[in-house]
mmCIF file of the N, C-alpha and C atoms, coordinates in Angstrom:
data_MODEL
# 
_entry.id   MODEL 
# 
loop_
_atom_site.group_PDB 
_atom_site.id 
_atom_site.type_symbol 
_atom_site.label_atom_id 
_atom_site.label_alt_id 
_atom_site.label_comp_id 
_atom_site.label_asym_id 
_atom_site.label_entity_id 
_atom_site.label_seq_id 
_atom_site.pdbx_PDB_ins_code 
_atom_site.Cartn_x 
_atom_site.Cartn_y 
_atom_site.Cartn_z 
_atom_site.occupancy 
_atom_site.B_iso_or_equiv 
_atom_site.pdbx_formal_charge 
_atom_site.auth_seq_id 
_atom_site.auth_comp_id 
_atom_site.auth_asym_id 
_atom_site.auth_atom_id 
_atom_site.pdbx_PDB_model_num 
ATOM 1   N N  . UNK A 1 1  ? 2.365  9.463   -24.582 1.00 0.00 ? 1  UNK A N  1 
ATOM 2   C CA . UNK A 1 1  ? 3.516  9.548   -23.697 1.00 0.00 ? 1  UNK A CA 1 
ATOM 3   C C  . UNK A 1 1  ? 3.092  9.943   -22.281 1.00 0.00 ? 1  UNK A C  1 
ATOM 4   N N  . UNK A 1 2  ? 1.933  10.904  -22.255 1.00 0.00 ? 2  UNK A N  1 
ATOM 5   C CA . UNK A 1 2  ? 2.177  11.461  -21.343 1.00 0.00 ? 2  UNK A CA 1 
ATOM 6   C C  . UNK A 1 2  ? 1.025  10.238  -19.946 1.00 0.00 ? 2  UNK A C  1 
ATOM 7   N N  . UNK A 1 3  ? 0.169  9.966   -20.922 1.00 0.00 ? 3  UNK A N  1 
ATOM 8   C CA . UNK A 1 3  ? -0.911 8.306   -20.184 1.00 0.00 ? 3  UNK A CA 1 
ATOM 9   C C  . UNK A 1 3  ? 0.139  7.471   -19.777 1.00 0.00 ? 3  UNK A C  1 
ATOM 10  N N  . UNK A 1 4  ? 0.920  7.052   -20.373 1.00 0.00 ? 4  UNK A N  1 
ATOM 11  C CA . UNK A 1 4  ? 2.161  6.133   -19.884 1.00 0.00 ? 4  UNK A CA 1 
ATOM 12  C C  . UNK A 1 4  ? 2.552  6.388   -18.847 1.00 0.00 ? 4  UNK A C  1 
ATOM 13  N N  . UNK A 1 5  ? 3.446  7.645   -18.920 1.00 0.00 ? 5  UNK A N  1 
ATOM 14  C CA . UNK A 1 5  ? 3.995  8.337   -17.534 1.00 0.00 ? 5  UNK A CA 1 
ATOM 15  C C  . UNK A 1 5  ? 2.821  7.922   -15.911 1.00 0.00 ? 5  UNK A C  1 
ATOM 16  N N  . UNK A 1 6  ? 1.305  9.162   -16.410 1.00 0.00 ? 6  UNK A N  1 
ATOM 17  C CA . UNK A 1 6  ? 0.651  8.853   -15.681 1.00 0.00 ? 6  UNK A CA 1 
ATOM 18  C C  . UNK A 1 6  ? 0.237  6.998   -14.917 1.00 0.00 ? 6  UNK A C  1 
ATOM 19  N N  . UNK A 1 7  ? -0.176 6.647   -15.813 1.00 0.00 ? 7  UNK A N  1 
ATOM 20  C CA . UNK A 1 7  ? -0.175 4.950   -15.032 1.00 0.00 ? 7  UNK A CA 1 
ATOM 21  C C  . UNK A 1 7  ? 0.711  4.436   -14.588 1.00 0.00 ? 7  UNK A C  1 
ATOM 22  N N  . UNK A 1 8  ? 2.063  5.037   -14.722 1.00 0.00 ? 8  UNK A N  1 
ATOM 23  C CA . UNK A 1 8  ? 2.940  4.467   -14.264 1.00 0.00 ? 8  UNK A CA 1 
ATOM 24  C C  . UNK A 1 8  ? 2.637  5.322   -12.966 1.00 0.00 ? 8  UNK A C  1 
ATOM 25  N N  . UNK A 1 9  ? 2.954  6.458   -13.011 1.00 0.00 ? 9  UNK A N  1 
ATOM 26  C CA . UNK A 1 9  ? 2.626  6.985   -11.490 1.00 0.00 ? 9  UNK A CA 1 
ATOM 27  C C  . UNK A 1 9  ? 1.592  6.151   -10.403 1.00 0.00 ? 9  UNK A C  1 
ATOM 28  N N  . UNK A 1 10 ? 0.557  6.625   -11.310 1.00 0.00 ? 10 UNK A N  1 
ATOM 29  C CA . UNK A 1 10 ? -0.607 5.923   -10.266 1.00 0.00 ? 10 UNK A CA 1 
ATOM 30  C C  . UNK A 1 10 ? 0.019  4.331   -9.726  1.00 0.00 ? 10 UNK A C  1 
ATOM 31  N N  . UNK A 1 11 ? 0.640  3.162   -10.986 1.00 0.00 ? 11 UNK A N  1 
ATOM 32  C CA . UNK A 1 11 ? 0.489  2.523   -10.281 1.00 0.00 ? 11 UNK A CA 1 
ATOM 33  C C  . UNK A 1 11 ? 1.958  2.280   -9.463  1.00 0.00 ? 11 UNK A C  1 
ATOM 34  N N  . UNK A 1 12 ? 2.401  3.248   -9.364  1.00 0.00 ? 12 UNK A N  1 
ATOM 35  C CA . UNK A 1 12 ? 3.488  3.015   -8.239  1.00 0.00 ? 12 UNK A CA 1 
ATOM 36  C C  . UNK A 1 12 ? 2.896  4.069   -7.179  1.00 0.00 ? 12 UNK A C  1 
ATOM 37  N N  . UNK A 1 13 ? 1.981  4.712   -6.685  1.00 0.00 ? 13 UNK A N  1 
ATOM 38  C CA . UNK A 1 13 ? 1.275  5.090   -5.691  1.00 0.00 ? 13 UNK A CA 1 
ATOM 39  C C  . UNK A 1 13 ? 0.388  3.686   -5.189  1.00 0.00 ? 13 UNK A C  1 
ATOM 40  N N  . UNK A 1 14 ? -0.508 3.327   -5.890  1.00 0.00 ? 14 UNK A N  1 
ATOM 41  C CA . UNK A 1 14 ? -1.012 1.790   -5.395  1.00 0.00 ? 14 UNK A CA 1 
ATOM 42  C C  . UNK A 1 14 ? -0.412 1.037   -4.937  1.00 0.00 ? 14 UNK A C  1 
ATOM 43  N N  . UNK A 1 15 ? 1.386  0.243   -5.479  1.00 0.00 ? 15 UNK A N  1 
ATOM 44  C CA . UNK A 1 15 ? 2.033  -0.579  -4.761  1.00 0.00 ? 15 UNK A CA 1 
ATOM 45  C C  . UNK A 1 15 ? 2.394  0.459   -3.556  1.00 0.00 ? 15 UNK A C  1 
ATOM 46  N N  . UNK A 1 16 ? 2.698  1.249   -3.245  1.00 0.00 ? 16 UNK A N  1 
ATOM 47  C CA . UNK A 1 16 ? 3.569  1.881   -2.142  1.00 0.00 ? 16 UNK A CA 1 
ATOM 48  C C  . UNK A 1 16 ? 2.407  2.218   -1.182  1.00 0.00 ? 16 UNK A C  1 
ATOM 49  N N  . UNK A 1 17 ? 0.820  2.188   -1.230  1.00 0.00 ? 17 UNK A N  1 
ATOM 50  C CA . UNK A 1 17 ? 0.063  1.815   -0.423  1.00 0.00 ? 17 UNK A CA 1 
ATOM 51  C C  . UNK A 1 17 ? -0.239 0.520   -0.361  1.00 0.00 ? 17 UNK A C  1 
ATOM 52  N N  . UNK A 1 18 ? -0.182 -0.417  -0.986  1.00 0.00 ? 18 UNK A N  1 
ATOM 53  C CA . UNK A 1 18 ? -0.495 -1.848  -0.524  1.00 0.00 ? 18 UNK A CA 1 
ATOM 54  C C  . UNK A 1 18 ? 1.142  -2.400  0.674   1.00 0.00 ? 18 UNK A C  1 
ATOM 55  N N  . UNK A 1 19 ? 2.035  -1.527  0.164   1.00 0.00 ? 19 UNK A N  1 
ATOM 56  C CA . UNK A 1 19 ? 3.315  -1.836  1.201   1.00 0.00 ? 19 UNK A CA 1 
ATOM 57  C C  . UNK A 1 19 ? 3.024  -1.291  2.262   1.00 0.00 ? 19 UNK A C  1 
ATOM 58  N N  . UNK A 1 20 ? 2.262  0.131   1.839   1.00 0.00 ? 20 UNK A N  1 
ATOM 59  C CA . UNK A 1 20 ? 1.739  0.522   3.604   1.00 0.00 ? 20 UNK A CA 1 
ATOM 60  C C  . UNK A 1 20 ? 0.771  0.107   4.558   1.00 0.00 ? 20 UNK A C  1 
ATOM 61  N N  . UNK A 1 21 ? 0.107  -0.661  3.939   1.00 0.00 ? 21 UNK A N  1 
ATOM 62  C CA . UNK A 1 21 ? -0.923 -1.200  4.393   1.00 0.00 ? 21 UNK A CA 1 
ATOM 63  C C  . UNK A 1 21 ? -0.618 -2.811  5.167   1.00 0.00 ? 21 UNK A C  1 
ATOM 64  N N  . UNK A 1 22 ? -0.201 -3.215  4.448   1.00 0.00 ? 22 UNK A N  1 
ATOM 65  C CA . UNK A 1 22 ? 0.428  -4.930  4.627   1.00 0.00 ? 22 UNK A CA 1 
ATOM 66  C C  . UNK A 1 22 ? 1.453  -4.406  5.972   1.00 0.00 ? 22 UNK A C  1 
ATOM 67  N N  . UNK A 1 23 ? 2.126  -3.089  6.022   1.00 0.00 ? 23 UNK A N  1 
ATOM 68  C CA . UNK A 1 23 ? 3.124  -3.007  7.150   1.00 0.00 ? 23 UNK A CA 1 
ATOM 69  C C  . UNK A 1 23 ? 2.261  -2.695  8.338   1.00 0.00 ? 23 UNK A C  1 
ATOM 70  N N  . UNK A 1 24 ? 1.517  -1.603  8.176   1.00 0.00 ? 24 UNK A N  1 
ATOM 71  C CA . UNK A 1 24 ? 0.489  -1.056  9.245   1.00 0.00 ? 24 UNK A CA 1 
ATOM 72  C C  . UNK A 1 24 ? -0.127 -2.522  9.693   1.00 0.00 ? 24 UNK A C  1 
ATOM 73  N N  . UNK A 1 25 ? -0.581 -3.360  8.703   1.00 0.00 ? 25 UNK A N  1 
ATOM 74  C CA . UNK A 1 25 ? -1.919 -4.534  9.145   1.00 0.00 ? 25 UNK A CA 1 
ATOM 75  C C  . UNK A 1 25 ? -0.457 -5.497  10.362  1.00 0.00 ? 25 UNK A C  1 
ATOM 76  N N  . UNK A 1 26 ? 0.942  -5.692  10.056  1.00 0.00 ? 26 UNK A N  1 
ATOM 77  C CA . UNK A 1 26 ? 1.742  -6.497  10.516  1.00 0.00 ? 26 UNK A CA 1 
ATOM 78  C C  . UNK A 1 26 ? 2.218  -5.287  12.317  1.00 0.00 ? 26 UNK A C  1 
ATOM 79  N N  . UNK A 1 27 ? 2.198  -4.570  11.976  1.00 0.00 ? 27 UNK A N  1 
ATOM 80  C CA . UNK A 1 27 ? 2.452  -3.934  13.198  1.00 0.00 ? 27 UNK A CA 1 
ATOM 81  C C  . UNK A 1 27 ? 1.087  -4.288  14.181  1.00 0.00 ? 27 UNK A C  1 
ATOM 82  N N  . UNK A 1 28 ? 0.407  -3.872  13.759  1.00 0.00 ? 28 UNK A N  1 
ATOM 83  C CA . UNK A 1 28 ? -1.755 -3.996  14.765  1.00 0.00 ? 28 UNK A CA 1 
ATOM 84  C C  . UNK A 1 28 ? -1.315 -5.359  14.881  1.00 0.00 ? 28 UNK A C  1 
ATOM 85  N N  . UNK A 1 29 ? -0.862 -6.672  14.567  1.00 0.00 ? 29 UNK A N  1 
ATOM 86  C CA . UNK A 1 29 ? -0.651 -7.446  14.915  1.00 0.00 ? 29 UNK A CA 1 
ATOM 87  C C  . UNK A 1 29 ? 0.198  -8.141  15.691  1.00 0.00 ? 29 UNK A C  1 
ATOM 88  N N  . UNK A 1 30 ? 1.594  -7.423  15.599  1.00 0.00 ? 30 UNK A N  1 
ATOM 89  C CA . UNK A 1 30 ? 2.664  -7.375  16.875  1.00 0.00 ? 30 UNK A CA 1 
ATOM 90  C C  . UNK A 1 30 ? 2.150  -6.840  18.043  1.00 0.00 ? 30 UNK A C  1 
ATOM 91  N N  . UNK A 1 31 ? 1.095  -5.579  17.662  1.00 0.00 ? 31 UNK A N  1 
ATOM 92  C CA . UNK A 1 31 ? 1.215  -4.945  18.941  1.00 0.00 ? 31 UNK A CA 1 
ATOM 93  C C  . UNK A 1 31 ? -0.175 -5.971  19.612  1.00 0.00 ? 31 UNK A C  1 
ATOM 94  N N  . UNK A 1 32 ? -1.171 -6.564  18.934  1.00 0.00 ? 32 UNK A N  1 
ATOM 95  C CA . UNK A 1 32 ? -1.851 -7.387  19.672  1.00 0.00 ? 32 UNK A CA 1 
ATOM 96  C C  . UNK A 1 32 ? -1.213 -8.999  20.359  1.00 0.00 ? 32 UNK A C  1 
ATOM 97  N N  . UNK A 1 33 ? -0.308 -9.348  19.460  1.00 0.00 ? 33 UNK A N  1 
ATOM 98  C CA . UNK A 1 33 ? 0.445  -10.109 20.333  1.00 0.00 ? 33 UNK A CA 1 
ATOM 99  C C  . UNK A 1 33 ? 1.207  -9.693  21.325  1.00 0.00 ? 33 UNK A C  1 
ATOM 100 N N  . UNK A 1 34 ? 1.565  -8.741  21.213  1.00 0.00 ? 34 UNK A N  1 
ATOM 101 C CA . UNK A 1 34 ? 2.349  -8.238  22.706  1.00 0.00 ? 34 UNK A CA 1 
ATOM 102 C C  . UNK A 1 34 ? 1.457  -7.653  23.541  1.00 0.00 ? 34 UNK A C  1 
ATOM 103 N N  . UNK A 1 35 ? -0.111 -7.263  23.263  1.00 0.00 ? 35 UNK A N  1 
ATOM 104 C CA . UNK A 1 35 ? -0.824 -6.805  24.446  1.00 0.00 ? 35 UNK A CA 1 
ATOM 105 C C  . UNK A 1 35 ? -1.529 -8.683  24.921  1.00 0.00 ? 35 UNK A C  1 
ATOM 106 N N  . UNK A 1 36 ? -1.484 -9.641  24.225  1.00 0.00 ? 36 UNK A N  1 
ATOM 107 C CA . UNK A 1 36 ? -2.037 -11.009 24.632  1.00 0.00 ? 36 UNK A CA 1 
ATOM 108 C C  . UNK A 1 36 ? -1.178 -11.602 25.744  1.00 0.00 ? 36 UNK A C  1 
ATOM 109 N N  . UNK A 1 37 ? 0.770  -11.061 25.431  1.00 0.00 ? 37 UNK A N  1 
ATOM 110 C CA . UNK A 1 37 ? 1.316  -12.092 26.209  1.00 0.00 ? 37 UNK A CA 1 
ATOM 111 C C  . UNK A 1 37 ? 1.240  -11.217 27.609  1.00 0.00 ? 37 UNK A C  1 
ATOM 112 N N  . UNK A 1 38 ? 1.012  -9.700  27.622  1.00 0.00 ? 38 UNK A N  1 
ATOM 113 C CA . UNK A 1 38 ? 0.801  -9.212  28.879  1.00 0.00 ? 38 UNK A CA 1 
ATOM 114 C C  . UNK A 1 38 ? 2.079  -9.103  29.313  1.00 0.00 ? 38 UNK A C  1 
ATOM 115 N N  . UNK A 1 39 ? 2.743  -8.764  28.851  1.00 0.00 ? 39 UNK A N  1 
ATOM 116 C CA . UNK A 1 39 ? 4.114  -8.437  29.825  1.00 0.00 ? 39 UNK A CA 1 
ATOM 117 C C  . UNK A 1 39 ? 4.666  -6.841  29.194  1.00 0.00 ? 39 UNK A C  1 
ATOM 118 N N  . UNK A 1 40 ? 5.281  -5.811  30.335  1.00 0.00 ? 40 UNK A N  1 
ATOM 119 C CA . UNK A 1 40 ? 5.579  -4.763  30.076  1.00 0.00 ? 40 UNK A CA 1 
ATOM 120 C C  . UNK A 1 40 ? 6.461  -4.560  28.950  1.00 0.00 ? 40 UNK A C  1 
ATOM 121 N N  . UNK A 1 41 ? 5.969  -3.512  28.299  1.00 0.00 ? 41 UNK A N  1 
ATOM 122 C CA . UNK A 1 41 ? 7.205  -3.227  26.889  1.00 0.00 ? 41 UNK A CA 1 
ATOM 123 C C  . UNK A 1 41 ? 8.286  -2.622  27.168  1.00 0.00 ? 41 UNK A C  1 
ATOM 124 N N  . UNK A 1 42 ? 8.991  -3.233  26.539  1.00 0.00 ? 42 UNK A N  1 
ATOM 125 C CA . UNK A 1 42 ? 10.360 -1.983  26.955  1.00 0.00 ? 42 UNK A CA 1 
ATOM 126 C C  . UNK A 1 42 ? 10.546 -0.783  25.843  1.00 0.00 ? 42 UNK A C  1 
ATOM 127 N N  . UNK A 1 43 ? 11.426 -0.526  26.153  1.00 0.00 ? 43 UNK A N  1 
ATOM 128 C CA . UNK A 1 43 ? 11.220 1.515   25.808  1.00 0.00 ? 43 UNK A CA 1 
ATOM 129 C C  . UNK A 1 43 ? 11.741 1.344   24.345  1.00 0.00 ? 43 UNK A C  1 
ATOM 130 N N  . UNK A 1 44 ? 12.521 0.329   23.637  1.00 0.00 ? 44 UNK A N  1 
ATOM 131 C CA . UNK A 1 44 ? 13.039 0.361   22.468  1.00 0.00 ? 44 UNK A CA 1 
ATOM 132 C C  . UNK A 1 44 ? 12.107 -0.321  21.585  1.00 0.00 ? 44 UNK A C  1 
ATOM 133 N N  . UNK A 1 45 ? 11.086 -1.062  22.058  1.00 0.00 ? 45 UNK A N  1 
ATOM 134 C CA . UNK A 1 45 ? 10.202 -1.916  21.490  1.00 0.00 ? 45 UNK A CA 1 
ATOM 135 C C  . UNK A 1 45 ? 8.770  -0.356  20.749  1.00 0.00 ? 45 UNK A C  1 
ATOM 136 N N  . UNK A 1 46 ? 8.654  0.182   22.018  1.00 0.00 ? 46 UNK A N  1 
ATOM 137 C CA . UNK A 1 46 ? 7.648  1.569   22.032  1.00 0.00 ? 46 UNK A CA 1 
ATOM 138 C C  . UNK A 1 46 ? 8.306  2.273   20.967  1.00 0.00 ? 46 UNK A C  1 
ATOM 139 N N  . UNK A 1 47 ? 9.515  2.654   21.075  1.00 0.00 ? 47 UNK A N  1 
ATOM 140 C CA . UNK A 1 47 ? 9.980  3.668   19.696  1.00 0.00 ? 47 UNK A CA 1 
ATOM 141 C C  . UNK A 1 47 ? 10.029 3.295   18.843  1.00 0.00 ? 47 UNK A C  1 
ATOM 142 N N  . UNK A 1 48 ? 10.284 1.564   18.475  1.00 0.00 ? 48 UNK A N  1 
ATOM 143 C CA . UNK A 1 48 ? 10.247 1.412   16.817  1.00 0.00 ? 48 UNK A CA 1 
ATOM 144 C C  . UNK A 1 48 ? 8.815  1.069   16.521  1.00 0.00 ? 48 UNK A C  1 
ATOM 145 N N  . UNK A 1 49 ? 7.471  1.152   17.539  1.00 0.00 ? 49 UNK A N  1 
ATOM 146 C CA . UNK A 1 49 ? 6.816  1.112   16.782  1.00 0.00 ? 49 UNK A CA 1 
ATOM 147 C C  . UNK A 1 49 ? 6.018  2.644   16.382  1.00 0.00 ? 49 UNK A C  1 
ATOM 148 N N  . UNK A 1 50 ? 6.575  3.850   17.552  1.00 0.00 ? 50 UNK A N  1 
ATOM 149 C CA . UNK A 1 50 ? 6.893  4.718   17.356  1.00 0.00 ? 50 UNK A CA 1 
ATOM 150 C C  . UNK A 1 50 ? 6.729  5.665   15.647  1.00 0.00 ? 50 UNK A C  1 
ATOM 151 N N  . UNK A 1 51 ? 8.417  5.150   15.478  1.00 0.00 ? 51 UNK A N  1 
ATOM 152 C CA . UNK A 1 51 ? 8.757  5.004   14.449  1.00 0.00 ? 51 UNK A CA 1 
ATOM 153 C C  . UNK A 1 51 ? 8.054  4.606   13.408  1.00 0.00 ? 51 UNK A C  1 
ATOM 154 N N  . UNK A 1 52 ? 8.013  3.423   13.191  1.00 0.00 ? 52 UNK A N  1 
ATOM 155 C CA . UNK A 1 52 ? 7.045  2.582   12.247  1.00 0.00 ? 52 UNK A CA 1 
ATOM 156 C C  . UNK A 1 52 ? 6.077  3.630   11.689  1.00 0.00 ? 52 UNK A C  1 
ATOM 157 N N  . UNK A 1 53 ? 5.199  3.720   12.977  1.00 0.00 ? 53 UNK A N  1 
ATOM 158 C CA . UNK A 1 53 ? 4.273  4.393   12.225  1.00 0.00 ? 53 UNK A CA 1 
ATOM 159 C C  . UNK A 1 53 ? 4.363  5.831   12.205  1.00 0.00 ? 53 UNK A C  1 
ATOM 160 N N  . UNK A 1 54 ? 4.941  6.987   12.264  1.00 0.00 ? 54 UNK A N  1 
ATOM 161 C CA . UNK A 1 54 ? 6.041  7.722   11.834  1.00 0.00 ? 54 UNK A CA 1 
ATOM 162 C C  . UNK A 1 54 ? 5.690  7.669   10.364  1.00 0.00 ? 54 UNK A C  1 
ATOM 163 N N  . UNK A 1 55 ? 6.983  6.996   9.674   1.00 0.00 ? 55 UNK A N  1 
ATOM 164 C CA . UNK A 1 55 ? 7.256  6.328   8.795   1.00 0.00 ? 55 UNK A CA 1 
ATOM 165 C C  . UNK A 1 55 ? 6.137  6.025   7.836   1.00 0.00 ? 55 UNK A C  1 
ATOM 166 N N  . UNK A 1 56 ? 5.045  5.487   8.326   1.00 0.00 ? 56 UNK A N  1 
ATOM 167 C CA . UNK A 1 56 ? 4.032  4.978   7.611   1.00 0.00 ? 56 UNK A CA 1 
ATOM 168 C C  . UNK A 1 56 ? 2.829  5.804   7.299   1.00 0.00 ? 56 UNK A C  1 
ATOM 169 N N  . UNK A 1 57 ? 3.076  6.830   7.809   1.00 0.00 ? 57 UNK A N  1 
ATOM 170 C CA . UNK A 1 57 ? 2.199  8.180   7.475   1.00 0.00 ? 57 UNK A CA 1 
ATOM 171 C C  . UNK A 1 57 ? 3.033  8.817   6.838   1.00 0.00 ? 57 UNK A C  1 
ATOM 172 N N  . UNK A 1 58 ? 4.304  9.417   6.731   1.00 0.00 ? 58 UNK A N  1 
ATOM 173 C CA . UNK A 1 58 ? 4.904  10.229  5.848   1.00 0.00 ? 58 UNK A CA 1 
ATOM 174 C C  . UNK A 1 58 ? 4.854  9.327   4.859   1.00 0.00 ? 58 UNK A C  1 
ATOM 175 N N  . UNK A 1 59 ? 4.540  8.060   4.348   1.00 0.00 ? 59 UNK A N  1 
ATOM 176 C CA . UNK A 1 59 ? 4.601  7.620   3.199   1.00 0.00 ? 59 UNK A CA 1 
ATOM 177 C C  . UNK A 1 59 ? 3.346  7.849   2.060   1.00 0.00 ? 59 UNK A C  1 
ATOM 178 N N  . UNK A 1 60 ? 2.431  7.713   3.335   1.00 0.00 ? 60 UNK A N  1 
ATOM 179 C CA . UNK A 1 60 ? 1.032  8.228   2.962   1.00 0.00 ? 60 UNK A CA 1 
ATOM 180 C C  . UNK A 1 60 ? 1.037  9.626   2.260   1.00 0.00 ? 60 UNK A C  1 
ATOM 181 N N  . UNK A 1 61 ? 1.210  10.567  3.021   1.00 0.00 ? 61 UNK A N  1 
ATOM 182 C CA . UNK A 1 61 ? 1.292  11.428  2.763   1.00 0.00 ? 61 UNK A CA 1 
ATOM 183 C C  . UNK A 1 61 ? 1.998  11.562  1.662   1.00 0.00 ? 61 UNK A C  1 
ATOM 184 N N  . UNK A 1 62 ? 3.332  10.855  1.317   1.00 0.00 ? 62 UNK A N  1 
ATOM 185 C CA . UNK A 1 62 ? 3.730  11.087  -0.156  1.00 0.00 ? 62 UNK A CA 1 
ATOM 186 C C  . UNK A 1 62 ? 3.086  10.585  -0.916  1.00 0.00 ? 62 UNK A C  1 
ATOM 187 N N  . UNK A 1 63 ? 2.546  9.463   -1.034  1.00 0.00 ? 63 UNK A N  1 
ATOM 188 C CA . UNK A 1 63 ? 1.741  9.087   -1.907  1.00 0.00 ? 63 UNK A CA 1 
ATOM 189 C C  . UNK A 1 63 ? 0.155  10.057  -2.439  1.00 0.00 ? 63 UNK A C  1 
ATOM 190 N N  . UNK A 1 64 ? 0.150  10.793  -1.335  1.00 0.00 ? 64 UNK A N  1 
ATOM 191 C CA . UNK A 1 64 ? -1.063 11.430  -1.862  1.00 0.00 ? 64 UNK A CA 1 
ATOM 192 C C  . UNK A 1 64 ? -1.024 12.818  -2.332  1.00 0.00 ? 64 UNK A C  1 
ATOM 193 N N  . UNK A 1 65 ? 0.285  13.093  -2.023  1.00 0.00 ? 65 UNK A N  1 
ATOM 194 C CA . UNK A 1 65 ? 0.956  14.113  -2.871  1.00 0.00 ? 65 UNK A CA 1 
ATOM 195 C C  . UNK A 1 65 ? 1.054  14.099  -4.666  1.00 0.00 ? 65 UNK A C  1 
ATOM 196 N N  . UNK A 1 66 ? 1.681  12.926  -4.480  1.00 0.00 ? 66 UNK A N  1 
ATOM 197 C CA . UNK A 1 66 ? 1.946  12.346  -6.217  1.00 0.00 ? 66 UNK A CA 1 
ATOM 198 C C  . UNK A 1 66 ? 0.556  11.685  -7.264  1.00 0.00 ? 66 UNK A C  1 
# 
């Protein structure tokens, strides 16, 4: 019972880093397309990525909690 439980944990720590990862890898890529087209960011564009990654470390962090 209790191996069950565990693998199940672990592998819902693995998907919820491959979601963090696939999001982090898609952001490094917005933000290199928006440093290619060269034009100034605006201030709502800066906070959600802000945010984002925010977001994408407290997830981390839960995951490495569990």
């Amino acid at each position: 019972m209790r191996r069950v439980a565990l693998s199940q944990r672990v592998h819902r720590v693995e998907s919820i880093r491959s979601i963090v990862l696939s999001r982090r890898i898609s952001a490094l890529r917005r933000l290199e397309d928006s440093k290619k087209s060269n034009r100034p960011r605006r201030k709502s564009e800066s906070m959600q990525v802000l945010i984002l990654v925010g977001f994408l470390c407290m997830l981390y962090v839960y995951a490495k909690i569990l």
